[in-house]
C-alpha angles and dihedrals in degrees: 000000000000115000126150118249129203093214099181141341112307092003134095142155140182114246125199085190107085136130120259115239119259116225127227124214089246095043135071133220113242120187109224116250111169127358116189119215106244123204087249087061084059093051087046088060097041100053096243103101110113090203108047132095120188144275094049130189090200123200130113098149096084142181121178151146129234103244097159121032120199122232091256100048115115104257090237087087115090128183115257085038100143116232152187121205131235089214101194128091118225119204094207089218112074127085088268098049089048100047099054092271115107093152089072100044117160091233098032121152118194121219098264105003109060086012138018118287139201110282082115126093097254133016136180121233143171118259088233091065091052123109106199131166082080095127095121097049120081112236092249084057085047092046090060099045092086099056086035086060102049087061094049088051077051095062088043108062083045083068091219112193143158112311091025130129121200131193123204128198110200122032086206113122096277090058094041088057093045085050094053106048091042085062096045091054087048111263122133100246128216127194136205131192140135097237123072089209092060095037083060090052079056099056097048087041079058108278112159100183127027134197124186102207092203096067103024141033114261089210099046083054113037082053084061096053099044095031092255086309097115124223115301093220125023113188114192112216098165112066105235140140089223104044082044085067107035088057083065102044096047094039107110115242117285084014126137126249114197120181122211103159113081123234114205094197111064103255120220127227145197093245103199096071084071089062101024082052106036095226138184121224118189131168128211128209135188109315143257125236093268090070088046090052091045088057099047090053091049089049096046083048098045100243092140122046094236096178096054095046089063115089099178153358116218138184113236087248084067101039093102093054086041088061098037087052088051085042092056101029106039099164104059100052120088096163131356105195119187121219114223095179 
């Protein structure tokens, strides 16, 4: 089975040598279509993931189509079905799993970060991770729902409503999810990147204000916008030190922070606006099928511009060249799909 592999930092290759998958009784065989490259895949290759061991089969961002069903399976699962993947384990034991919560489970592992993941012609996977009723969506449109809804899970524990503004650091996929779903639950939403041409993606996502933080001060303008308030909520959906910190420094008093983006080096704080301010600091972490199923319905309604969020299709064969040009040109990449047909 052919499948691409990130070996070690900095080093990958497309093998044509691994295993087939083995199907349970309670899982189904989909063949691959589309995998889209995630920002954890960069830092995998880069060798800043936290998470990650080598070598790594990456890929959480699937499309897919059931071509093998187990005994167990419920019979309203039919091969072709098109499908998207919920690509995190849930143990079923710890405080999270218990408490309505899987996408935060103690002992999760994550499809190509703690395991391998689906950047392989064929995997194996259990009936219940499966998102299915995706018949009127292409399989490029499928391939960008996971990283959409972890954006949208985003918004949510931000708890966005009417009369709230809410700032977002990062116009990637992740934050162009958070963006649109705070808009859709009724904030006025600012974004900030570094990019015009994501800034843009922002504004049709939902985006009511923008800041590029290259050419203006985010604090200077985000003081014009709220009238030297802040941002109630400030929402990081980048992973850096810097953007950690300015979330806490632009947040309003008695606002929320929630991080999304992951830093690898521990950030220090100045710890007293937490208290001075009465803040609320919240993580977020993966998604449930709510937030799937959100982005489904945005998509169906055209509430994200899908079209325009993806930057290339690429064969597997090209797949390596495809990660080392994101690695070297960041900002010009929204979404890097590869093609397994």
């Amino acid at each position: 089975m052919k499948g691409f592999v990130i070996v070690e930092p900095g080093i990958s290759r497309v093998a044509d040598d691994l295993t087939n998958p083995v199907m349970e009784p309670d899982e189904v065989i989909v063949r691959i279509r589309r995998v889209g490259f995630c920002g954890t895949d960069l830092n995998t290759y880069r060798g800043k993931s936290p998470l990650v061991t080598y070598p790594r089969i990456p890929g959480h961002e699937i499309s897919a189509e059931i071509v093998e069903i187990g005994s167990l399976v419920p019979t309203d699962f039919t091969k072709g079905d098109k499908v998207s993947v919920l690509p995190y384990t849930t143990c079923g034991r710890c405080w999270p799993c218990l408490h309505d919560r899987p996408n935060a489970c103690k002992y999760n592992e994550t499809l190509g970060v703690q395991q391998d993941g689906g950047m392989t012609e064929f995997l194996s996977v259990p009936y219940t991770k499966l998102i299915r009723n995706l018949d009127s969506l292409s399989f490029d449109e499928i391939a960008i729902v996971e990283p959409l809804a972890v954006g949208f899970h985003a918004a949510r524990r931000a708890e966005p409503g009417e009369g709230d503004t809410m700032l977002v650091f990062g116009c990637g996929m992740v934050g162009l999810g958070a963006i649109a779903n705070g808009a859709i639950l009724g904030a006025d939403v600012i974004a900030v990147d570094i990019e015009d041409s994501k800034l843009e993606l922002a504004r049709k996502s939902g985006a009511r204000y923008t800041i590029n933080s290259s050419t203006d001060d985010p604090g200077a303008r985000l003081a014009e916008i709220t009238d030297g308030h802040g941002s109630n909520i400030v929402l990081e959906a980048i992973g850096l030190p810097s953007t950690y910190t300015s979330a806490v420094d632009l947040v309003s008093f008695g606002g929320r922070v929630v991080y999304v983006g992951y830093v690898k080096n521990p950030v220090e704080y100045e710890t007293k606006k937490f208290v001075m301010k009465e803040i609320q600091i919240r993580g977020s972490r993966n998604a449930v099928k709510k937030d799937f199923s959100d982005v489904l319905e945005a998509l169906k309604a055209f509430k994200l511009p899908a079209d325009e969020l993806i930057t290339q299709i690429v064969p597997l064969l090209e797949a390596g060249s495809a990660l080392e040009y994101w690695n070297e040109h960041p900002g010009s990449v929204s979404k890097i799909l590869i093609s397994m047909d």
